[in-house]
Structure formats: C-alpha cells, structure tokens
BAKOL-661031 format. One record per residue (C-alpha): x negated, y negated, z negated; residue in one letter. Coordinates in steps of 0.02 Angstrom, whole numbers, plus 50000, padded with zeros to 5 digits. Layout:
BEGIN
XYZA...
This chain:
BEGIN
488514011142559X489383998742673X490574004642805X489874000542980X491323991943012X490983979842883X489353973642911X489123955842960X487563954243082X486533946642944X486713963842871X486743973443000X484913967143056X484213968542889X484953987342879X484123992143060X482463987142996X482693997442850X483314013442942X481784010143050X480364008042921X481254023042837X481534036242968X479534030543048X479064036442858X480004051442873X479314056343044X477734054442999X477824068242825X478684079542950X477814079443105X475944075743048X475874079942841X477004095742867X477824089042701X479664082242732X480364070642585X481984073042629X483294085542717X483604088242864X485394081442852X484854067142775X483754062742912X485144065843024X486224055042911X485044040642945X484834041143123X486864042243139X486954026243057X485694016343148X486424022043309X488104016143255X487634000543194X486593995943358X488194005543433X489273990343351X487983977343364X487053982143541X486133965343553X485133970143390X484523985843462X482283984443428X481013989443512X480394002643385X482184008743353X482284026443312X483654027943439X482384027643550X480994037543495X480414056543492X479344065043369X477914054943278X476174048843376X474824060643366X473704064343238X471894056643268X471014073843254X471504077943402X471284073843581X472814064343676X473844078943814X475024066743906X476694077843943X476924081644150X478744080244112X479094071143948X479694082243779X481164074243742X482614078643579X484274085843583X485954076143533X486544083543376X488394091943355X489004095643185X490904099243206X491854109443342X492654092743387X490984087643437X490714102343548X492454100443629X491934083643684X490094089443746X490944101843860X492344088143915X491044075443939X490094089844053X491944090744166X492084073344162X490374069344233X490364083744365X492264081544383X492744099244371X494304099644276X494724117944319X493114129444390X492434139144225X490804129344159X489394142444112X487904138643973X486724147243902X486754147743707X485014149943632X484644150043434X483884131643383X482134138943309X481534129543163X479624127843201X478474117443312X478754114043499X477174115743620X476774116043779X475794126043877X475134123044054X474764137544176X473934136044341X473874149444461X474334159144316X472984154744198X473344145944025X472414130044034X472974120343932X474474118843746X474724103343673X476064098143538X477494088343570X476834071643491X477884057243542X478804066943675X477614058743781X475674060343716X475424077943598X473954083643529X472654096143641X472924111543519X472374123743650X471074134443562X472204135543433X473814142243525X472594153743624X472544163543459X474554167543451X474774185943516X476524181743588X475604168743724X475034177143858X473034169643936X473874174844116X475544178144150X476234195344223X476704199244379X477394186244515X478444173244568X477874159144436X477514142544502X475594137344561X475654124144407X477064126344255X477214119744095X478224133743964X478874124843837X479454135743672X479374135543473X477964140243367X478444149143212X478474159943059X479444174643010X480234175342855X479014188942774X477374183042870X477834166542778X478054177842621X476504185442623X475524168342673X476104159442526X475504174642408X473824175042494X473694154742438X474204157942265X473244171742250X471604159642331X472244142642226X472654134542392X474024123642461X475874135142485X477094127142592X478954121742565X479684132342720X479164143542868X479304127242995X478064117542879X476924134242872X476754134443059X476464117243101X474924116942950X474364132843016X474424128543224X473724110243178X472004116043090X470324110043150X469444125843162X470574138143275X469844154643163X471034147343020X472474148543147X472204165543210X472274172643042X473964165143027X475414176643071X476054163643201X477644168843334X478134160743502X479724158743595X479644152543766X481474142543805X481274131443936X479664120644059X479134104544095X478194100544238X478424111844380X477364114444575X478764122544629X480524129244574X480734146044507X482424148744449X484254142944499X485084143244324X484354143744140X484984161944093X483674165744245X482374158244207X482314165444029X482304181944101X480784175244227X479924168144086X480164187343997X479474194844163X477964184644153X477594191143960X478414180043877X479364183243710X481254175043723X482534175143586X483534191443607X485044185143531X485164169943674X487064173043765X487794165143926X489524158543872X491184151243978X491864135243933X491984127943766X492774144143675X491204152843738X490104139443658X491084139343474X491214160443498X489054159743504X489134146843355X490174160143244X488994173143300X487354166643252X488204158843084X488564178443038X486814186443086X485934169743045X485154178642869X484824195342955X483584187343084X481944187042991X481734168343056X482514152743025X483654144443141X484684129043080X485684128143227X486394134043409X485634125143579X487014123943706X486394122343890X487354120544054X486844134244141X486444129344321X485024119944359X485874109244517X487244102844380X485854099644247X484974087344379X486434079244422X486794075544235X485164069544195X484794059944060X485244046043926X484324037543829X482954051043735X484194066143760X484994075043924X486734075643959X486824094043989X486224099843820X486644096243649X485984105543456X487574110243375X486754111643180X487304122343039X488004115742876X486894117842720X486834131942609X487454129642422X487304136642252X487724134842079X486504132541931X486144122741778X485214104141759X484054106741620X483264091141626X482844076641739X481144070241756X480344055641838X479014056441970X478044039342004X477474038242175X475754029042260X477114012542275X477804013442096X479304019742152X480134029742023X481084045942076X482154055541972X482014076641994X483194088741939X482264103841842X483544116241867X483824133541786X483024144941932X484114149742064X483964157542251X484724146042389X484534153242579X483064166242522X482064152242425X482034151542216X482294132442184X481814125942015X481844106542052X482834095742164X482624075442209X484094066042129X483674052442237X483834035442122X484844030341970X486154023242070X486404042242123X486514049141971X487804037241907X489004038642068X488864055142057X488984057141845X487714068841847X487134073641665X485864085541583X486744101741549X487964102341688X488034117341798X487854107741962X487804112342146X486464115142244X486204111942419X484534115042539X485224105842674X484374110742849X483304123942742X482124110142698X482154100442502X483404104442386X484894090942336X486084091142204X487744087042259X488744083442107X489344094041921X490274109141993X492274107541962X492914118141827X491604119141724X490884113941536X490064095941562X488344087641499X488824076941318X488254061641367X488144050641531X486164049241601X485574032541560X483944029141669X482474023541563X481734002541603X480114009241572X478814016641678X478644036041588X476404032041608X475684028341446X475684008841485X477684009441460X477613994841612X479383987841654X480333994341805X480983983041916X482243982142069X481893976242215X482653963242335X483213962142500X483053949442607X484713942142572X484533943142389X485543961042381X484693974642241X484003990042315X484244006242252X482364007142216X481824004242044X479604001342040X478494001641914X477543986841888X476093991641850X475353992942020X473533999642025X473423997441823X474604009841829X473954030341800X475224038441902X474984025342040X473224023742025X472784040642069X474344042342186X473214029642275X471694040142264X472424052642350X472914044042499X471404034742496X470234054642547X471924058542636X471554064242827X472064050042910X471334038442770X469594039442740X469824059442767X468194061042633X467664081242670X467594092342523X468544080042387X470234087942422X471724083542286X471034098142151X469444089542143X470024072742134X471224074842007X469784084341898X468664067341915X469954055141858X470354064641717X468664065841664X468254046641709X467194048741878X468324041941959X469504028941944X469474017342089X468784021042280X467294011542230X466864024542120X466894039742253X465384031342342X464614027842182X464624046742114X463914051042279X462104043642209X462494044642032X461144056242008X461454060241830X463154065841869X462674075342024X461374085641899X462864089641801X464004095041940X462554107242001X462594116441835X464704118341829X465614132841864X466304132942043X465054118342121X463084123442133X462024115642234X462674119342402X464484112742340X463834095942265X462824095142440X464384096342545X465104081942418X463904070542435X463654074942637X465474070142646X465694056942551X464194048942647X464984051342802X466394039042772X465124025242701X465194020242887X467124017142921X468264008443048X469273994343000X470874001943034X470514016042928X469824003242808X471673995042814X472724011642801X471824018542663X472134003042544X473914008542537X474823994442572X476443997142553X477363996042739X475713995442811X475494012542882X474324020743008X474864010743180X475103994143064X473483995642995X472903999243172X473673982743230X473003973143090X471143979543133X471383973843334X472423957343288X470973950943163X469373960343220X468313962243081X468363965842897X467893945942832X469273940342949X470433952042868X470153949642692X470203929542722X471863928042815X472533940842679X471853927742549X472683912342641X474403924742666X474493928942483X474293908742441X475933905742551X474623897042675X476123895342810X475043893642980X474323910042913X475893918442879X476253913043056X474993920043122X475153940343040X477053937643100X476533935343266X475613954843290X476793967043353X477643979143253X477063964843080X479043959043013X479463954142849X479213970742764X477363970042794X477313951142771X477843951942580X476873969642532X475193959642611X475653944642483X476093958142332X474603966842362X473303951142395X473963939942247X473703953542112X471683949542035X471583967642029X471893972942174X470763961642252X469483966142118X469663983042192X469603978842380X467983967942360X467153980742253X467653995542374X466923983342519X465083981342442X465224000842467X465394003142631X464903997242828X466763991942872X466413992243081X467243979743176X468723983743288X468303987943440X468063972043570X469413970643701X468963967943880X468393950743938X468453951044115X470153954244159X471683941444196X472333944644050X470963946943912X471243936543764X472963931243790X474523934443708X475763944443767X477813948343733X478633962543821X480553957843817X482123964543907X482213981644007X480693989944101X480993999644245X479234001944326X478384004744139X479154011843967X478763998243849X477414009243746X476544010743941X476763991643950X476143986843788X474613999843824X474093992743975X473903976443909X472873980443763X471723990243865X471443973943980X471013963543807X472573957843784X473483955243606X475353961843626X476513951643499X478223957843467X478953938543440X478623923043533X477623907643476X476553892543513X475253907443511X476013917543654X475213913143806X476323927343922X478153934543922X478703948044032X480393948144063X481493962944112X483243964344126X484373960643952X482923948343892X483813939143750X483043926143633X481293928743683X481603922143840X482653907043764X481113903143636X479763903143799X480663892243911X480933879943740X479093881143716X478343881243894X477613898743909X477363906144077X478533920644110X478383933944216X479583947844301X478793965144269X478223963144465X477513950744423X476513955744281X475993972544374X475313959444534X474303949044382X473463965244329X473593975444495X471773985944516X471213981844352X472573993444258X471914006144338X
C-alpha cells in the first residue's frame, strides 16, 4: 500500500472513496447483521488512513466520510429514538506515546502545566451501547445507539435485562436522565447460548459482542429475555438537572440508584496513573468473565470536561486506549476459496485447531492473493495466528524458525464452481489493478447465484418469513429454486406444496407459514425492490435513493436500460442523486448490460406489485426542486439539512448540474459553489434557506 505521503490527489480521491464504500460495508455487518468481516484492528487500520489522507489533503474531505460518522443507521424494524444528547465514539490510543500526548493535550487545553490531572479509568466493554431514559424515576424509554444520533426504540426488549432497573433507587437522580451503558455477554452465558443453538440447529455467533447485539435486537422481546444479557451503566446523555461534579461520582450515583458499574473502574493521577490502569486490566483482562478490548480514559471533573468539549465525532476529554491482539501458533492445512454474492473470491486458511483468547479457531480469512504472496504463505507452514480485537481470525505470516510449506501458493484463474468461469481483476478508476480477483460468472454462477438468494429473503431485502438460509439452501439443491422468480412461484405451485406437506419437518402448518410469508412480500416497495437485486455498491440507503430519485419501478428499470447503453444524459442524470458516484454508476451498467440479469429482473417483476416511492410534498417552496448542501452548517448537521428538504419534496443531489435548481452555501463551500455561479443557480446562505422553508419545516 502507498505511503500517505506519496499520494498524488488523483489518488488520494480515488482512495477516500474506497475507504468510504468499504468502512459503510463494514458498519453495516457490525452494527445491523451482528456479523463483522473483518477485525477490529483492521477496521481501525482503515479509518486511520482515511483520516490521514483527508488529514494531508483537507479540501477532499466528503460528506459521507467516515471521519465523520458514528455507528450505522438504524435497522427498519424498528422505530426511530432520536438521542437527547447525541452518542458519539471515542478517539482510539494504541501506544503509551499516544496516551502521553492525550494527557498533554488535556494540560495544554486547560493550561495546567503543574496541578495533578485526575481521570477515571473504566474497562472498554465489548457489547452494545443503549440508552435508557428515566423520568421521575421511571424507565420510559432504551434505544440503541444507531447513528449516534437516531437508534432504534428497543425498549421492551431492554426491559427484560435483570441488571436495568424499571425505577431507580433511592434519591437525588435528575427529573429526566438518559443512562447510557453496554449491553453484554459473559463469557460462559455466551458458552452455554451457543450449545443451546447447536443443540436446536440454529444460528451460533462469532463472539459474546455479536451474541448480545442479535439477542437485544430481536422482534419479539420473549426471545431476548431468555438471553442471559448484562448491563453496565458508564456515563448519561440528556440531563433535567445535574447530579454529579466529577465522573468517579457519578458512577457511584448511578450504583446508588441500582445500577450495575464495572468494579474494576479506578480514578488515576496524571499520565503514569492512566498507563498504571492500562497494565492492570492487560493482567486480569482473561480472569474477568467478559470481554474488554480496551481501557476508557476520562478526565475526571465534569467543569474541565465542558470546557474541553468536543471535536469533530469524539470529545477532547476522553480517549479508548485498545489492546493489541492475541496470537498463536498452528499449522495451514489447506487454503480454500469462498465465492461471495459479488464473485469475489476469498481465500481461507483451514488451520490445524487451535485456542486463541478462549475461542478454538479452525479457519482464518487470508484476505486476497496479493496477501498470500507478500506474505509467502504456503500450505504446511506452522503460521501465526492473530484474533485481532477478539473478533475474525488473521494469519500474520509462517512463524520464524520453523520447517516451511514445499512449494509457493499459486492462486487458481478459475472460479472453484463447476462452470470453471475465469477470474478477473478489477480496475480502478485510474487504470490501477485491485487486489480483488471476481468470478465472472455473475448470476450463472452457483456460488453467486444462491449467495444472491440469500440476500434476496435477507431482513432488510425482501425479509420473506419462514424461508430462512437452511431452507433455501435445501430448495436450490433440489431445483425449487433457482432465481427470486421462483420463490413466488413455489408459493402456488400446488404440486410442490402437496409434497412439502408430506416431508419430514414441514406439515401443513409449516408449508402454511411458507406460503403466508412468501405472499406477504408479493406486495413490495421499490427500495426494497432495488436492495434486494444485489447490486453491487448499491446498498440499503442507495437503493433507497434510487427508489425517491426515479419514483416508480418502470422508471427504474428504463433509465437502468438507457445507463447500461452508455446513454450519457442518463448517466447524467443517476450521477446527479446524492450519495450515486462512480462506484454505483459502473455496477448499475455491469449489472443492466448482462441478458441474464435482466432476464431475471423482468421475470422477478411479473411476480410482484413493485409500489411506487412514496410522493414528495407538492405544496411547499421547495417541492420538486433540486437541492446541494455545500460548505459548513452551523444551524443544521448536514444529515438534518438534507432531511428537511426531502420531507418538503425536495430531491437532495450531492453534485451540481444544469439539474440543480438550489445550493446552500455554508462556510468552506468549494467547487460547488464555483460550478453554480458558472451555471446560474440560485444560492442561498443556510439563513437563507431556513427563511425559504421557515413554518413549513416544521
């Protein structure tokens, strides 16, 4: 990989959109499908580098830059909570030099060069943050974190943990207070849950933190009380009044009240205090019975925490510093390839057995044959294993000193699916190869094709009741199924419904439920429609933008038609919706110029009652125009902005055109604001735009 330092812009803006599609993909299998792909170090590895790339190149900074982002949106299932006080991330340490600069930034800002500097250091839970509101004492209301700013109402659910009090003890608390804590498993309650789901032929889960966000995040609440679920409480959000003076108070207030707080939390002096606690928790770390992956470092007094505030998504007076990964030794037996919904073809370690940080790993991503080869990884080495943040396992190289594999890996040019289809490697925008190698098979393709299935009934495509992964799997092999067309099909297929009825494990009641949920989706909304093609790079908000920006299902499929034929006004025009770049722009033209893919699309459509996105308003000053939000807000955050103007039947555009009818300007407006005044468009200060819309946002 480049060095920062020796990126040219060109580069530089092609890498940020990377980083950005990539780490939005990431957030999304961690905070909604409770199913990271990656470690938690290599997460952190990627949001390092886009920060110091926009650190080098600040003018390229994006809207939808992970810099400036919390968590992942909300899953549909659940009704919006907006946040009193926003949930917002820690900065990450992973060095004692880091630290010694937290605590000298600290001085620096409250210029205190001498007087001793108290924190609080807390053990960094690995679960699920919530938040729970209280009012006059009463539990109202817990939500997830969600975006930091919009979670999901989860408060039957977290009404079933034992460690959350309905009504807090005794006195003192606030008239309204949000307690904000982790949700999460012990190590032998997440033992004994995974047993019960082998035992049951259900889904087991890769970690406690995965465990607890499946198990707090179910639909029916009777699901989550008979998970063994745990609370800490560690800090609040919105408050009526305050309650404490310092943060080693309030956890003991927040104990008072019935609270569970972590018992091994310590109020330190001063940066030897801080790296003292980090040594501490490192040594009891596997005698906790929970996982931690790191140490939370507070300034203690509430006074100096307001007057350091915040920056950007994180505060100045607190900072994560994480734990290094956990190693072993074992031996690569094999490597096999996995071939994803995209065609992307992954190579996995199947390793000799071996326990890393209380979990047996037998397989481990190798990431892509360029890995392998920098690395000179070869079947038979003894290798070494590392479960970085506690999450997938990663092999870091051939151990020194020991007997090596006979030959060099050399990764097959073939797809391993019976077809034998070519892999390819992609292209960036400038021409560069990727790491990637893709079969080409696309749908035609077995591993892809029911990799496609499966997102297709997934719960936030067509979410089809009753036809989890099992039973899909079970109907391609035997031929049911083979395209989405065919789910709808089987549903009054009475022949093979008669059949089902007389199988072991369906009956008439199960085939009932089938059909009663397939049925249900028949009727489906566009955006849903969109997502669960499985575009490549067109994921849940895309598709969601897709469904608004063309309206109905004939408009879709016709500008996709015109798009895949290089139809350049058309082009123009799916450029034009926000958050649509050239990622999207060239999947839509893969996707639409295969026959069979559109074979597949048209047939699936004949199937179903595709609904029409829902109208915008009319009869506002805005409805029907084109917007682009550019420069600094200070009145609005830019997700308010853009909000506000869709709900007034406005289109928001994330580039300006001869399409753009509006751009609202803040401070730092670039480019955009060059392009308008070259084409005429109206612009307006963010005063302005607030007058334009005054009563009617509200």
């Amino acid at each position: 990989m480049k060095p920062v330092q020796d990126l040219t812009e060109s580069e530089a803006t092609d890498e940020l959109q990377r980083l950005a599609d990539e780490i939005a993909s990431h957030d999304l299998r961690y905070y909604q499908d409770e199913a990271p792909a990656i470690s938690d170090a290599d997460y952190d590895a990627l949001k390092r580098r886009n920060s110091e790339i926009e650190a080098r190149f600040p003018h390229l900074v994006r809207d939808n830059s992970p810099s400036l982002k919390v968590g992942a949106a909300r899953a549909a299932a659940f009704a919006p909570v907006e946040h009193g006080v926003p949930m917002l991330s820690l900065d990450n340490a992973f060095t004692d030099e880091e630290v010694l600069e937290f605590e000298a930034r600290v001085r620096r800002f409250l210029r205190l060069p001498d007087e001793p500097v108290w924190f609080t250091a807390e053990p960094k839970i690995d679960g699920l943050s919530a938040s729970l509101r209280y009012e006059n004492g009463v539990l109202v209301q817990g939500a997830t974190r969600g975006d930091g700013r919009v979670g999901e109402d989860v408060t039957a659910n977290l009404r079933t943990i034992k460690d959350i009090p309905h009504r807090l003890k005794g006195a003192g608390f606030p008239e309204v207070i949000e307690i904000r804590g982790e949700v999460y498993l012990g190590h032998a309650e997440f033992e004994a849950l995974n047993q019960t789901a082998v035992a049951a032929g259900d889904r087991i889960y890769a970690n406690p933190r995965n465990a607890a966000s499946g198990s707090l995040r179910q639909i029916d609440p009777t699901i989550t009380a008979a998970r063994p679920l745990k609370f800490f409480a560690y800090a609040w959000g919105l408050l009526s009044a305050p309650f404490a003076q310092g943060q080693w108070e309030a956890l003991e207030k927040l104990n008072s009240w019935g609270f569970d707080v972590t018992p091994e939390a310590s109020r330190v002096a001063d940066a030897t205090g801080l790296l003292g606690a980090y040594r501490a928790f490192e040594a009891r770390r596997p005698l906790m019975g929970y996982d931690i992956d790191g140490v939370v470092y507070k300034v203690d007094r509430l006074d100096w925490q307001g007057r350091l505030g915040f920056v950007s998504r994180a505060p100045r007076w607190a900072i994560a510093h994480k734990f290094p990964a956990q190693q072993a030794r074992t031996l690569l037996e094999g490597i096999d390839l996995q071939v994803g919904r995209t065609g992307a073809v992954t190579p996995v370690a199947r390793l000799q057995p071996v326990t890393v940080g209380g979990v047996v790993v037998r397989n481990a991503t190798l990431h892509n044959a360029d890995e392998i080869a920098r690395k000179d990884i070869r079947i038979g080495d003894v290798v070494i294993l590392q479960r970085a943040g506690d999450v997938i396992p990663q092999v870091l190289g051939p151990a020194p000193d020991t007997a090596r594999g006979p030959e060099p890996y050399a990764f097959p040019d073939h797809c391993p699916c019976p077809l034998h289809t070519p892999l390819a490697r992609e292209t960036t925008a400038g021409g560069a190869e990727t790491v990637v190698r893709r079969c080409t098979g696309e749908l035609a393709c077995p591993f892809q094709r029911i990799e496609h299935l499966k997102h297709f009934v997934s719960r936030r495509a067509f979410d089809i009741e009753g036809l989890g992964e099992k039973q899909l799997q079970a109907f391609f092999d035997e031929g049911l199924i083979k395209a989405p067309a065919d789910i709808f099909r089987l549903a009054r297929n009475e022949a093979v419904l008669s059949v089902l009825r007389e199988r072991e494990g369906y009956g008439e009641v199960s085939v009932r439920n089938l059909v009663a949920g397939i049925e249900a989706r028949r009727a489906i909304s566009l955006s849903r429609f969109i997502y669960g093609l499985g575009v490549r790079h067109i994921g849940e908000t895309t598709a969601v933008t897709l469904a608004r920006g063309y309206e109905s299902l004939a408009n879709f499929l016709a500008a996709m038609d015109l798009v895949a034929r290089g139809d350049e006004a058309a082009i123009a025009e799916l450029d034009a919706l926000d958050q649509v770049g050239e990622a999207v722009i060239k999947a839509a033209q893969a996707f639409f110029d295969e026959d069979h893919n559109r074979q597949t699309v048209q047939d699936l459509a004949q199937q179903l009652d595709v609904q029409d996105a829902e109208q915008p308003k009319a009869d506002t000053a805005v409805a029907g125009k084109t917007v682009v939000f550019t420069g600094a807000l200070e009145k609005l955050t830019r997700d308010e902005a853009k909000a506000q103007a869709e709900a007034l039947g406005a289109k928001v555009a994330s580039s300006v055109s001869k399409k753009t009818d509006l751009v609202v300007a803040g401070p730092g407006a670039g480019s955009k604001l060059k392009t308008a005044a070259e084409l005429g468009i109206r612009v307006l200060t963010e005063e302005e735009w607030l007058a334009l819309v005054g009563p009617q946002a509200q």
